[in-house]
N, C-alpha and C positions, 0 to 999 in steps of 0.2 A: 326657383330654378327649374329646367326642364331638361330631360336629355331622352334619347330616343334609345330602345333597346330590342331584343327579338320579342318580350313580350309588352311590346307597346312603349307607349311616354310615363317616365317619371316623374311626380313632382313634388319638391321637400318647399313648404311650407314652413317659416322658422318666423317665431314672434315668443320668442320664450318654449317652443315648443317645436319637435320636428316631426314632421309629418310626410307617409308616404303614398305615392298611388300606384300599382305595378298596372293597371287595365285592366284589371279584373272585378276591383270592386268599385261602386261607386263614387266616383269622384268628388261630387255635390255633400253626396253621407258623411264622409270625411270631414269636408271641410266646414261644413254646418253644423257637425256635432262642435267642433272645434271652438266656432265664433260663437256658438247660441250659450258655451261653459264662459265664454271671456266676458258674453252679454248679462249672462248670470252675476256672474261677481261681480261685474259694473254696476250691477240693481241693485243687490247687497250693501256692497261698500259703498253707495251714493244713498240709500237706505238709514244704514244704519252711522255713517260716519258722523253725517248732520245731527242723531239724536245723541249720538256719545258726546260730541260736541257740545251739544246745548246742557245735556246736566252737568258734565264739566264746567261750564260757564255758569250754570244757574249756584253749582254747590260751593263755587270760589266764591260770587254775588251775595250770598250768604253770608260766607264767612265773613266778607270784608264791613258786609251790612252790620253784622250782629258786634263787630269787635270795633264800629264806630259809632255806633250804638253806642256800645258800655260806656265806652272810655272817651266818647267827646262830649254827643247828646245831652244823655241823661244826668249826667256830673253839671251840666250848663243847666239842664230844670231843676236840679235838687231834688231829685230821687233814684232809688236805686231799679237794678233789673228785677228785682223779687216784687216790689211794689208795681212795676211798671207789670210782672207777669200777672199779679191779683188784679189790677185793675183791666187789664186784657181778658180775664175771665169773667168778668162784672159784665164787662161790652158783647162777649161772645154769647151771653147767655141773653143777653136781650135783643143779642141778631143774627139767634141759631135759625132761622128760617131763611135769612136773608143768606147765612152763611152754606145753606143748602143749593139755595140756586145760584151763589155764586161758582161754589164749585163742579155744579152741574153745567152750568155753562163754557167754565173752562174745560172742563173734560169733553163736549160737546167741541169745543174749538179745538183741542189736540186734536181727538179724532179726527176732524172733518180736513186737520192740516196735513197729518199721517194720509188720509186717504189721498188727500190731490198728489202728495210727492206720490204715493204707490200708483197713481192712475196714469200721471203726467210721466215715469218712469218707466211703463209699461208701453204707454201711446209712443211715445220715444223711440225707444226702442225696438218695439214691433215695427217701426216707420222705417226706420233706419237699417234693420234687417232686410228689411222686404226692398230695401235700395242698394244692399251689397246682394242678397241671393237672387234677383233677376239679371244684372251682368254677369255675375259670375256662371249661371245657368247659358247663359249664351257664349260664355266665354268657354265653359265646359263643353257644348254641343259644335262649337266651330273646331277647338283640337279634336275631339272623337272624329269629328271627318277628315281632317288632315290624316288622322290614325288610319284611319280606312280605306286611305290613298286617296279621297275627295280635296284634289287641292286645285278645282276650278270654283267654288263656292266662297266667296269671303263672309266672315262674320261681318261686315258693313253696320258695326254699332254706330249708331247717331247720335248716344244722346252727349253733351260738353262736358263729359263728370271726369272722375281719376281713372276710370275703367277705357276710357277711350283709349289712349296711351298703347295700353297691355292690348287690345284688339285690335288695334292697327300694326305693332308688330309681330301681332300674329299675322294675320291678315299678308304683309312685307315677307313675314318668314315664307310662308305658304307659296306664294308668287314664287321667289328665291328660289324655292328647293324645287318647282316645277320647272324653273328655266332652267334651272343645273341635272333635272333627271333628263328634259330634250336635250342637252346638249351633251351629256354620256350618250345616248342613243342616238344620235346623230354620230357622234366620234364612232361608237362601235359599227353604227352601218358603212359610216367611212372608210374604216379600217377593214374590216369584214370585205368590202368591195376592192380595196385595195390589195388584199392576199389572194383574191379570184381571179382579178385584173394581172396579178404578176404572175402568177400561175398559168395563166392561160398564155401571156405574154412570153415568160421562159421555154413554152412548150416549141416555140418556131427556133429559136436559136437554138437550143440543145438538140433537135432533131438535125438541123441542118451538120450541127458541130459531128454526130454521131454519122449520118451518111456519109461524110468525106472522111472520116475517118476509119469506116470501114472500107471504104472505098480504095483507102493509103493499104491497110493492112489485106485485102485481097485482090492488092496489084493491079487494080483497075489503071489508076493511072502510071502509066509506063513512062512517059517522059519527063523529063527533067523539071519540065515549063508547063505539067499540068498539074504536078506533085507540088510545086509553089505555090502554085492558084489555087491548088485546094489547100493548101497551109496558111495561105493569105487569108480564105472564107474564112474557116478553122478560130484564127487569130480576133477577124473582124467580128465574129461572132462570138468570143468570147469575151472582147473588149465590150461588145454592148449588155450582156451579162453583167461584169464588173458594174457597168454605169447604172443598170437597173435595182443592183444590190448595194452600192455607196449610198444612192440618192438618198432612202428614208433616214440611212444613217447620219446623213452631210444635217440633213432638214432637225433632225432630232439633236444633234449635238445646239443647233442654233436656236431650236427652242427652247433649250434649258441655259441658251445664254451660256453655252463652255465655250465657244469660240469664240478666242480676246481678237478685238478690233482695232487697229492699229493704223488711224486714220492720219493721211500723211499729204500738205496740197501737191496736187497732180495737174499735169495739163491738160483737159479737157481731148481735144483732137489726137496728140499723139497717144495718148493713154488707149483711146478707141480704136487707133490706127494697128497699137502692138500686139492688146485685146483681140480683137475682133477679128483681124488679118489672119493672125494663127489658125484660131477655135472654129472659123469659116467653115460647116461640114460641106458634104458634096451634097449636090442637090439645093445649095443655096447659093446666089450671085449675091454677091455686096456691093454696093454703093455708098460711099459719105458723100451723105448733100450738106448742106448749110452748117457747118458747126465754126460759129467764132472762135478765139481768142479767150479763153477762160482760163481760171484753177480752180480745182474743186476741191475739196475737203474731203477724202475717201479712202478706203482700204484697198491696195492695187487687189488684193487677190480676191476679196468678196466683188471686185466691179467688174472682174475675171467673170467672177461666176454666176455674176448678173448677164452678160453681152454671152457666153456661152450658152448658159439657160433660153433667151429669147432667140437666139439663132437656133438653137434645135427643135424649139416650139414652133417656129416658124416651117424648119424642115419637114417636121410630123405633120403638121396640120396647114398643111400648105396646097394642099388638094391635087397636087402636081408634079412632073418629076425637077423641074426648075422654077423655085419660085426666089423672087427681087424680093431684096432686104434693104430698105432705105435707114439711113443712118442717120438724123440731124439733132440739132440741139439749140436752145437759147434761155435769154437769161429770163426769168417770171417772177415777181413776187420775192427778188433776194436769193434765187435759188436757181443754180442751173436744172433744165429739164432736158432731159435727153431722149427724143422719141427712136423707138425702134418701127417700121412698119411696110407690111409685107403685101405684097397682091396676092394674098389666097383670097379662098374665100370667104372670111369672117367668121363671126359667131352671130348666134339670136340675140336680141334684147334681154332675152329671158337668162342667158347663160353669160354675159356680160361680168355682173355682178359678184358672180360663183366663180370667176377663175378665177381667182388668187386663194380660194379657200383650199387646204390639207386634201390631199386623195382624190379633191373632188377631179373627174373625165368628162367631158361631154362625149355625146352620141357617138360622135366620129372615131373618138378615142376608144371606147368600147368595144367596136365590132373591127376594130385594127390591130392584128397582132402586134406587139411592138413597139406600141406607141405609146408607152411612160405611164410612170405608176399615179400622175396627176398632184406630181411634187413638184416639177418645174419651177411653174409659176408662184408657188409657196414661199420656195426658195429664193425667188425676185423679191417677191413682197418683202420677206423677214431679214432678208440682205440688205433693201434699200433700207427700210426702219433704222436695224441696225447702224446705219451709217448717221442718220437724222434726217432720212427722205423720205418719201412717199411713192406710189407707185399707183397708175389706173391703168384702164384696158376701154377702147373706142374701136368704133368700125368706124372703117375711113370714108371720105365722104364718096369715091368713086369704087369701093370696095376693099376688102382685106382689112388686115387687124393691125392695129396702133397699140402699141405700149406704151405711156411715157411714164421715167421715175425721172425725180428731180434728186438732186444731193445738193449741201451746203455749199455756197462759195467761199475761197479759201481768201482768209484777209490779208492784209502786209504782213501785218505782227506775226502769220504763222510762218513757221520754219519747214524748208524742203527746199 
């Protein structure tokens, strides 16, 4: 096992035995004193178990020799073991010479049998060490660089043994925890950008809210009908407050999935007609072009805040004090699609991609006060999802920007 801690990675090694490494000592030390004691007793007991063995075997061999001997043998020749030991001494004395090199010889063969098991249990062994301490050496110097924040370097072991396995998910880990530190560091620069962006944002409403306000309190405005119009600003600018301080919240409830969806089939047209008609800001003309005969499968108030979302996107980044919002829709793929799209003037290819991601602004958005914390279109995306749709972003072919999301079509069987 491995875990990561302030002073480095740990690892408990368990084979009858637990074993630790805080980063400080070496790793390799460790775990070679470990294997080279379990390599030890393997020598030992492969050693010694064979020779307990065999006089075990040779002193049963004996006995069972020497007690069939007495009692079958010798009773079948007609003599006894006292007669049979004299006459064994008669023979031994006329092949005491012979009986030298015979036992020279066998002890010549132990030995030389003793020696191969100690030589061949040696060779073995060294062989076999030296094939778990070079992966495991590479497997120790690829974590020390992960340790050391090196996790653009894979250990790339090659060779098809047990050790590839443990290096490739290293290797998998390392990868893993580099795309999950970019993508902390991307959230915080997002975020980071997005507290500067509202900040600098809030600075034109609240100043405006403060001028008319003191305006009211030192009688500037005297008549009736200029003390409205500055309550109206007052109003209109704290209503865009509100909207700039709900959004992250609206976007953050639906990332964590608190917001139950209560998808219910709808008519296509009328739905966009009651939608859309309302929510209209100024500075935008609407138009429904093309939308058949459909029902969709949808949440009324998330599609609410889909057709609100694109029409104020369209407002902010519309290049213009009037810009055309076309409205159409048709069936693709089992799925109504419903485009929004506008005659501003577009986006790059390059920022295409990036709009529906959290916080993200383009250029325009940036050096424009007021012009949304770049939750919008977030809120499109994670809306249509949420329903079972999808959602993209195109520039039109004679200019300005296309949205289309699609939602489910709603079948017989469903109730509404």
């Amino acid at each position: 096992a491995a875990s990561g801690g302030s002073g480095g990675f740990n690892f408990c090694l368990s084979h009858g035995e637990v074993l630790w490494y805080n980063g400080s000592d070496s790793m390799w030390e460790v775990m070679a004193m470990t294997i080279k004691k379990r390599l030890a007793r393997s020598n030992i007991a492969m050693f010694v178990i064979p020779v307990l063995a065999a006089a075990v075997l040779l002193l049963i061999g004996l006995g069972i020799g020497f007690a069939l001997l007495e009692r079958v043998y010798l009773p079948q020749l007609g003599i006894s073991l006292q007669e049979l030991h004299q006459t064994g001494e008669a023979i031994e004395s006329l092949l005491s010479d012979s009986a030298a090199i015979l036992c020279g010889y066998a002890g010549a063969v132990a030995a030389a049998l003793l020696l191969t098991i100690a030589w061949t249990n040696y060779y073995l062994t060294r062989n076999l060490f030296r094939h778990i301490s070079e992966p495991l050496d590479t497997l120790t110097t690829g974590v020390a660089r992960i340790r050391d924040g090196d996790l653009d370097t894979p250990i790339a072991y090659r060779e098809a043994d047990e050790f590839r396995a443990a290096c490739d998910a290293v290797d998998e880990m390392a990868a893993r925890l580099k795309a999950s530190l970019e993508q902390q560091q991307r959230e915080r620069q997002k975020k980071q950008e997005l507290i500067a962006g509202m900040s600098h944002d809030l600075k034109s409403p609240l100043t405006s809210i403060r001028a008319y306000t003191e305006a009211l309190l030192d009688g500037v405005a005297r008549e009736e009908a200029a003390k409205q119009r500055y309550l109206q600003t007052i109003h209109a600018k704290e209503a865009e407050i509100e909207a700039m301080v709900n959004r992250p919240f609206e976007f953050a409830k639906m990332d964590v999935s608190e917001y139950p969806v209560r998808s219910e089939p709808l008519p296509l047209r009328e739905t966009l007609e009651e939608t859309a008609g309302p929510q209209c800001p100024d500075g935008v003309t609407l138009a429904l072009g093309e939308i058949p005969e459909m029902r969709v499968l949808a949440d009324r108030e998330l599609l609410g805040r889909i057709v609100s979302n694109l029409l104020d996107n369209s407002r902010k980044y519309g290049g213009r004090e009037q810009v055309r919002v076309t409205v159409s829709a048709r069936e693709a793929d089992g799925m109504a699609e419903i485009c929004f799209a506008d005659d501003g003037p577009g986006v790059t290819e390059v920022q295409l991609p990036k709009l529906f991601d959290a916080f993200y602004r383009g250029d325009a958005a940036r050096t424009a006060p007021g012009s949304g914390s770049g939750l919008g279109l977030a809120v499109v995306k994670k809306a249509a999802e949420e329903m079972g749709g999808s959602v993209r972003a195109e520039n039109g072919s004679s200019g300005g920007l296309r949205i289309r999301f699609t939602l489910p079509l709603a079948k017989e069987g469903d109730n509404g």
